[in-house]
MISELUM-480127 format. One line per field, with one value per residue (C-alpha): residue number from 1; z, y, x. Coordinates in pm, 1 decimal, padded with zeros to 6 digits. Each point is the difference from the previous one (the first is absolute). Layout:
REM MISELUM-480127
num = (NUM ...)
c3 = (Z ...)
c2 = (Y ...)
c1 = (X ...)
REM end
This chain:
REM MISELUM-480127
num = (1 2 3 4 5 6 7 8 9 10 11 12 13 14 15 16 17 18 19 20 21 22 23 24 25 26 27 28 29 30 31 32 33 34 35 36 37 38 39 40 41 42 43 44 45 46 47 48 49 50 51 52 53 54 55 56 57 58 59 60 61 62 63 64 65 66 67 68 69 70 71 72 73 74 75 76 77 78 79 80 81 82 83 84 85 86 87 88 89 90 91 92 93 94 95 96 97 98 99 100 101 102 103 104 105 106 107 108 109 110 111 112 113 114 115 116 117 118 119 120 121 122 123 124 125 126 127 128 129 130 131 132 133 134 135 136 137 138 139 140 141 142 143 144 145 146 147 148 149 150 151 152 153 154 155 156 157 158 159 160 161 162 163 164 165 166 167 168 169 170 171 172 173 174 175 176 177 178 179 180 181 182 183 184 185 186 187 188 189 190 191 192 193 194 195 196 197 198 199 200 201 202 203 204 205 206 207 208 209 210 211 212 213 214 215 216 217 218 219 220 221 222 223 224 225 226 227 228 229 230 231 232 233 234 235 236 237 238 239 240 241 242 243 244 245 246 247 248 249 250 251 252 253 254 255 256 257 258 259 260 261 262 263 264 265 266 267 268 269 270 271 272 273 274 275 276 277 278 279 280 281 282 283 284 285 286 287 288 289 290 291 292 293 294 295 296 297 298 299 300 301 302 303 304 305 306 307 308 309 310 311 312 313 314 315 316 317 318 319 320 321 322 323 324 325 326 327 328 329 330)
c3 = (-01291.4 00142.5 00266.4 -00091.5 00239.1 -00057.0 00105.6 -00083.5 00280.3 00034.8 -00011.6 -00288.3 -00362.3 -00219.7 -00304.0 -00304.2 00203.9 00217.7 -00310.9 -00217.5 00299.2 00168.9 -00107.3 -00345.3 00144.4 00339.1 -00327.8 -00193.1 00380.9 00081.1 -00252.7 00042.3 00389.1 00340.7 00049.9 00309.4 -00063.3 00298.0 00047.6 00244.7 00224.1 00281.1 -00216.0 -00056.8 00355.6 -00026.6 -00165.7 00318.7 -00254.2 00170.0 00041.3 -00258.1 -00260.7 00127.3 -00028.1 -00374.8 -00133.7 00114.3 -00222.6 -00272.0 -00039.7 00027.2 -00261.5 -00236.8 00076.1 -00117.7 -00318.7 -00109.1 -00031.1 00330.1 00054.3 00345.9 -00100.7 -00168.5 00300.0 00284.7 00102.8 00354.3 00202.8 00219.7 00305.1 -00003.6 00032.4 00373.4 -00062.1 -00166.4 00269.2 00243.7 -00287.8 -00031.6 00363.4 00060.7 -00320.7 00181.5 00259.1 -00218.0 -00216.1 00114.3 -00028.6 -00199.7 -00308.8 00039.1 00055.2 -00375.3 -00189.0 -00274.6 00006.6 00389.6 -00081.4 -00317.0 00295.4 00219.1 -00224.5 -00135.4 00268.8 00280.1 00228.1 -00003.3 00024.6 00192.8 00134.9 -00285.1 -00303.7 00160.2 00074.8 -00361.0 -00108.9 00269.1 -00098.3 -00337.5 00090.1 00244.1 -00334.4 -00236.2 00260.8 00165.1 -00279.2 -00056.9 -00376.7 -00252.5 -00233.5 00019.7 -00300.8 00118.2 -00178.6 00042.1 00282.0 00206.0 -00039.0 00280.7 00228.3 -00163.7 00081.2 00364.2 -00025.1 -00104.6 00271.1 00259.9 -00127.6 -00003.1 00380.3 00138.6 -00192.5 00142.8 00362.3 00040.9 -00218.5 -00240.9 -00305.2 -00003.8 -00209.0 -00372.2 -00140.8 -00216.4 -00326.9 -00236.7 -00271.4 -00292.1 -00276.0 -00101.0 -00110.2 00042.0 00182.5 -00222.9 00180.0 -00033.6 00088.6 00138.8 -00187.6 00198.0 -00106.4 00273.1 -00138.4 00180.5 00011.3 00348.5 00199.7 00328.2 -00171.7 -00244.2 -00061.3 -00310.1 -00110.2 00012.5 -00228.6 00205.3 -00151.1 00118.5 -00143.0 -00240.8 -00357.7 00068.8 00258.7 -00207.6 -00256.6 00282.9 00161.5 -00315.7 -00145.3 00277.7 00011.8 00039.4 -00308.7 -00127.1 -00315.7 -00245.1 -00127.6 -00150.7 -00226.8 -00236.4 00231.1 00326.3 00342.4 00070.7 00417.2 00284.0 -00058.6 -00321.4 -00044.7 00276.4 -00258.6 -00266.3 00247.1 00101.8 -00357.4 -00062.3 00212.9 -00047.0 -00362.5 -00362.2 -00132.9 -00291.6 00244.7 00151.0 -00319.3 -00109.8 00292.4 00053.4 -00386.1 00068.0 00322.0 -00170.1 -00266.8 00274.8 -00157.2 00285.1 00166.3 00319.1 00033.4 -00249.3 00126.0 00327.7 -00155.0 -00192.4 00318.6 00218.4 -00245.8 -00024.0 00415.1 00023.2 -00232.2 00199.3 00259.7 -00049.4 00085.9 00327.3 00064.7 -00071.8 00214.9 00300.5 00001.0 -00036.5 00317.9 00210.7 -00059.0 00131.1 00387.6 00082.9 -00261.9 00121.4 00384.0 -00149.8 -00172.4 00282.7 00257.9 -00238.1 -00032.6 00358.3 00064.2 -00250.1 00118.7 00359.1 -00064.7 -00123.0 00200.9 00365.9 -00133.6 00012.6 00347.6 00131.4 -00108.8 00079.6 00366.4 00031.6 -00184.9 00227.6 00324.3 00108.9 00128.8 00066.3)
c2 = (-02994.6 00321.9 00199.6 00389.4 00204.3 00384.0 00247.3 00331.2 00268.7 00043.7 00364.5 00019.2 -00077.7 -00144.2 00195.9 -00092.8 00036.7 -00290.0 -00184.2 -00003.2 -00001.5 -00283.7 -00156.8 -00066.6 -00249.0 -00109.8 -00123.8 -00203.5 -00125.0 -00175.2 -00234.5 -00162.2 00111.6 -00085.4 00393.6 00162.0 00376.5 00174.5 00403.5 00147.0 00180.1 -00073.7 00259.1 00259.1 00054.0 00221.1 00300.4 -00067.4 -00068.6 00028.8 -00347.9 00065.5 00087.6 -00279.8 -00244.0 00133.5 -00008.1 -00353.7 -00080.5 00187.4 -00172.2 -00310.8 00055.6 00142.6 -00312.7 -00209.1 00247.7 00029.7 -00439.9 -00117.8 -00310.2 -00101.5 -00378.8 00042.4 00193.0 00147.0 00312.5 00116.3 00299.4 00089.4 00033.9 -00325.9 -00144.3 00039.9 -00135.4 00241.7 00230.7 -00246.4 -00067.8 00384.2 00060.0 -00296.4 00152.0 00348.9 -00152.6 -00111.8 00386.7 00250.2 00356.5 00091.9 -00172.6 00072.1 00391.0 -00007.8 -00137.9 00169.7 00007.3 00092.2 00339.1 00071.9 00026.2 00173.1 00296.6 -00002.1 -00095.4 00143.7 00015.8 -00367.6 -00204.9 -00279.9 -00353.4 -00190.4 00236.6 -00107.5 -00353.7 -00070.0 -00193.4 -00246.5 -00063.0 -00017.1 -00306.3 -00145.6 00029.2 -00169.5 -00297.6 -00089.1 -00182.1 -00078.2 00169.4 -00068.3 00258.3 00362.7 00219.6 00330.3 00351.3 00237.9 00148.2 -00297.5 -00166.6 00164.5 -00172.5 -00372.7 00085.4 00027.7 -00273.1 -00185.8 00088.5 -00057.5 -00368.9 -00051.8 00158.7 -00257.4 -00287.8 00099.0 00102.2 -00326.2 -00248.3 -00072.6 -00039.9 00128.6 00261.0 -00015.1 00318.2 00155.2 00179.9 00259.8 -00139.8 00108.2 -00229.1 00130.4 00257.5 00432.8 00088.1 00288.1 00270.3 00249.3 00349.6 00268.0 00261.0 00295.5 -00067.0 -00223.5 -00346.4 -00237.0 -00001.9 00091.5 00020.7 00142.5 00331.3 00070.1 -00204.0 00189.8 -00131.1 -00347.5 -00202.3 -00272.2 -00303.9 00095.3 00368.4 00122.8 00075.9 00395.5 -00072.1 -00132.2 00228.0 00273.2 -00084.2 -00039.7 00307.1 00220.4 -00218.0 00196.0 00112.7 00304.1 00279.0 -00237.6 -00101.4 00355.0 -00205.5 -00343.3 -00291.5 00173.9 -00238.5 -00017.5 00149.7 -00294.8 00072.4 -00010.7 -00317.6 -00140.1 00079.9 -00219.6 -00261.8 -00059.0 00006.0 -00278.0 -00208.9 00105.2 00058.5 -00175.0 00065.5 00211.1 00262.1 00029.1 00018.0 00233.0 00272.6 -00060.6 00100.6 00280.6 00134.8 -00045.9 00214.1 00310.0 -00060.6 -00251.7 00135.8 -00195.1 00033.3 -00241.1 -00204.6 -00036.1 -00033.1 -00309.8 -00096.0 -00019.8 -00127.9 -00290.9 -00010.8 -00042.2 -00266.6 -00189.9 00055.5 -00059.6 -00374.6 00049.5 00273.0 -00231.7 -00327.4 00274.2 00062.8 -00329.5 -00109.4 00237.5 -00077.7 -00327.0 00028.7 -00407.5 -00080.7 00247.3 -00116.4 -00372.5 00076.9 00184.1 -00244.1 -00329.7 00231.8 00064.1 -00372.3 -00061.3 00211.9 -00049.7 -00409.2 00138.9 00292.8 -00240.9 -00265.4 00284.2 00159.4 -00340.1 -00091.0 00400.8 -00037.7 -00382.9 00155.7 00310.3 -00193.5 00045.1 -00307.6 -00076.5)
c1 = (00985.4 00188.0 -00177.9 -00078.9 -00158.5 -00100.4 -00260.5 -00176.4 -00068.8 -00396.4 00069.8 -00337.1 -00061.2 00278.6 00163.3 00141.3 00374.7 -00146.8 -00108.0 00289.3 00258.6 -00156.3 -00306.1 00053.4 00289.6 -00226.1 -00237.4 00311.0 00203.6 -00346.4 00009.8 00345.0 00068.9 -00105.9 -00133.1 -00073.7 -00188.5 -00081.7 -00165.6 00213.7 -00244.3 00214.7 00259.9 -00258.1 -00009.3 00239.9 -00165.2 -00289.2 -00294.7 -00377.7 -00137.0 -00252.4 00270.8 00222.3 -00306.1 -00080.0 00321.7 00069.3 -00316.2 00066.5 00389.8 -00176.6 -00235.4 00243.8 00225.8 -00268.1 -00117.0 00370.7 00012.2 00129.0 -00159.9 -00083.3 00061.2 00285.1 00185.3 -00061.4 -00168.5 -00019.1 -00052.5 00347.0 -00185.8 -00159.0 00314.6 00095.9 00304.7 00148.2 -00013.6 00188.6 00260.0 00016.5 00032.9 00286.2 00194.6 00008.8 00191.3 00338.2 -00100.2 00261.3 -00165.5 00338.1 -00056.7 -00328.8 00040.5 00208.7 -00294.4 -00052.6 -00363.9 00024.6 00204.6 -00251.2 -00288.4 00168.5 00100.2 -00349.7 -00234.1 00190.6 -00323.7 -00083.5 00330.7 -00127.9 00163.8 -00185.2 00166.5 00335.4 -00077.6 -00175.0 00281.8 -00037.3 -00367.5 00025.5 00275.5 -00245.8 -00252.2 00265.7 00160.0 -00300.7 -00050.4 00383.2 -00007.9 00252.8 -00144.8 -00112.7 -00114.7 00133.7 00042.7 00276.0 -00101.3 -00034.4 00355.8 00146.4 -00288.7 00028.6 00396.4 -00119.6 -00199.9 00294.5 00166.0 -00240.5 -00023.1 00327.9 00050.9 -00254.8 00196.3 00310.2 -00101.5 -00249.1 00319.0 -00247.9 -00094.8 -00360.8 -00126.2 00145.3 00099.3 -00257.9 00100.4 -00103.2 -00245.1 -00168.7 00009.4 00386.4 -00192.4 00044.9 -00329.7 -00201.8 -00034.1 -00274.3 00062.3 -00234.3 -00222.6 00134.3 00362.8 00137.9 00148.5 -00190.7 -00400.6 -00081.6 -00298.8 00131.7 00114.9 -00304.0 -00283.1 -00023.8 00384.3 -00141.5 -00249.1 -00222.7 -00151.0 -00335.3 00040.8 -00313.5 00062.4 -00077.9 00229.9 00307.8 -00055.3 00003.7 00322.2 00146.7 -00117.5 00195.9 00341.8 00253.9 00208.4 00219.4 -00009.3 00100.7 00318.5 00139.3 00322.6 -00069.2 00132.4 00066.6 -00048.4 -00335.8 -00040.0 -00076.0 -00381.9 -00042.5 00229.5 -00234.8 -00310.9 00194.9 00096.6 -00374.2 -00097.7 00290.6 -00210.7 -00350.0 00021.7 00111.6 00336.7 -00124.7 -00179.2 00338.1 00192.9 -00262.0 00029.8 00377.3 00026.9 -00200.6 00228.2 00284.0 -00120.6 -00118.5 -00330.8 -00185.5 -00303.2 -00040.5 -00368.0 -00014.1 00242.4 -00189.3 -00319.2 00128.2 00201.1 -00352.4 -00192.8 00273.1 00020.7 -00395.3 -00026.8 00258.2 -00100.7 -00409.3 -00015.7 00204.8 -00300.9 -00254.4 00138.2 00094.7 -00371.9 -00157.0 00230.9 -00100.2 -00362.4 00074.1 00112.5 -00073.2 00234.7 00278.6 -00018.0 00050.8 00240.0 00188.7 -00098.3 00168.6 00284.8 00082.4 -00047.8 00240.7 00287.2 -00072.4 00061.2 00395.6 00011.0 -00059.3 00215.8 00282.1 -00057.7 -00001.3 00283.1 00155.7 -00074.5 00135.9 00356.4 -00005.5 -00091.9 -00338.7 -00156.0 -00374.0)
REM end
């Protein structure tokens, strides 16, 4: 069995993004992989949460982990920060990272035009730890999106430095994995192409959301006029309408209002009105197991206390054997 390791920032409840960009395939990997899924609270650092909101979220990831099918048996689920060893990995990485290649990462120069106020150490250094997440378990496997190739890259390349610079052959070199499959991607209500909660809650549909809720969000998703000629491109959001409805809905719904737009004749209140109504009743048992977990705190502190002993059984072996290669002695 291949090792896959991945993670979810604790940063609050998940969204159908999460679900159908991760989850979904955290659900399949489990059965036929040696699977390590961690929440990265250690990540959400970053953004300086309270520790009450820190706290929360880590319980709420947990208990959506759990509600979406991951099956503490069947892999393992742990907490970042329960795994000390992660930190040390993170901290001996930093010290073969040159702040170069590290300065040119493309998720680095995104925060720094956008969050210009708050461009701390860990935003630059969060490649490093998310290789520290992925080799302290020596992964062969990652399920990545897009977005995150440029960081398994690094990863890469971190493993590869400490092979080199120690003349071993220590950590293998993970790769990309999903199945061989194109990840669906689920855009945002307010027009952007990815479903994101750190812009607008509002863009983004949670698991735990409330009918009214849904049916609110959808309701007020951004759109246009209407198309004013038969056949003319449809504008990013209202192709992001018909790509959530691709997903959420059955192919004769879509057939029925893509007809209809090509034809200037679609109303898309009634298009989002079928598109909710679809989106609730997926997402209704999610709802239901979300809320049934979180009634049940004893179950989720077992389940997160079997988990860290789990990973912290792979994640010693490693250090140990880190320090003996670099040098330090008892």
């Amino acid at each position: 069995m291949d090792t896959v390791v991945s993670g979810i920032r604790s940063t609050g409840n998940l969204h159908l993004g999460n679900y159908f960009g991760a989850i979904r395939n955290f659900v399949r990997m489990q059965e036929k992989d040696h699977c390590f899924f961690f929440i990265a609270d250690y990540h959400s650092l970053t953004t300086h949460p309270t520790p009450q909101d820190l706290q929360s979220s880590v319980r709420t990831v947990l208990t959506e982990f759990l509600a979406c099918g991951l099956d503490p048996e069947k892999s393992t689920l742990y907490i970042q920060s329960d795994l000390q060893e992660v930190a040390e990995l993170y901290l001996l990485l930093n010290m073969n990272a040159y702040v170069g290649e590290l300065e040119r990462c493309t998720s680095f120069k995104e925060k720094v035009r956008t969050q210009p106020d708050n461009v701390n150490a860990g935003l630059l250094t969060y490649p490093t730890l998310m290789a520290a997440d992925i080799i302290i378990h020596k992964a062969h496997k990652v399920p990545v999106g897009k977005d995150q190739e440029q960081h398994l890259e690094m990863t890469r390349t971190f493993a590869n430095r400490f092979n080199r610079m120690y003349k071993v052959e220590y950590f293998p070199e993970p790769v990309a994995y999903n199945f061989g499959e194109e990840l669906v991607k689920i855009p945002g209500l307010d027009g952007a192409t990815k479903m994101s909660k750190s812009d607008n809650e509002n863009s983004a549909i949670f698991l735990i959301d409330a009918p009214e809720v849904i049916r609110k969000k959808v309701m007020r998703a951004v759109t246009d006029a209407g198309p004013v000629e038969p056949n003319q491109p449809k504008p990013q959001p209202v192709e992001n309408l018909f790509q959530l409805m691709r997903v959420m809905s059955e192919p004769s719904a879509v057939e029925h209002f893509d007809a209809l737009y090509n034809k200037c004749e679609i109303r898309y209140g009634d298009m989002k009105k079928q598109l909710a109504e679809d989106v609730i009743r997926f997402t209704a048992p999610l709802r239901e197991k979300i809320l049934a977990l979180q009634a049940d705190q004893d179950y989720l502190d077992k389940v997160a206390k079997m988990g860290a002993e789990k990973a912290r059984a792979s994640a010693s072996a490693t250090i140990r054997e880190v320090r003996e290669i670099i040098g330090f002695r008892r």
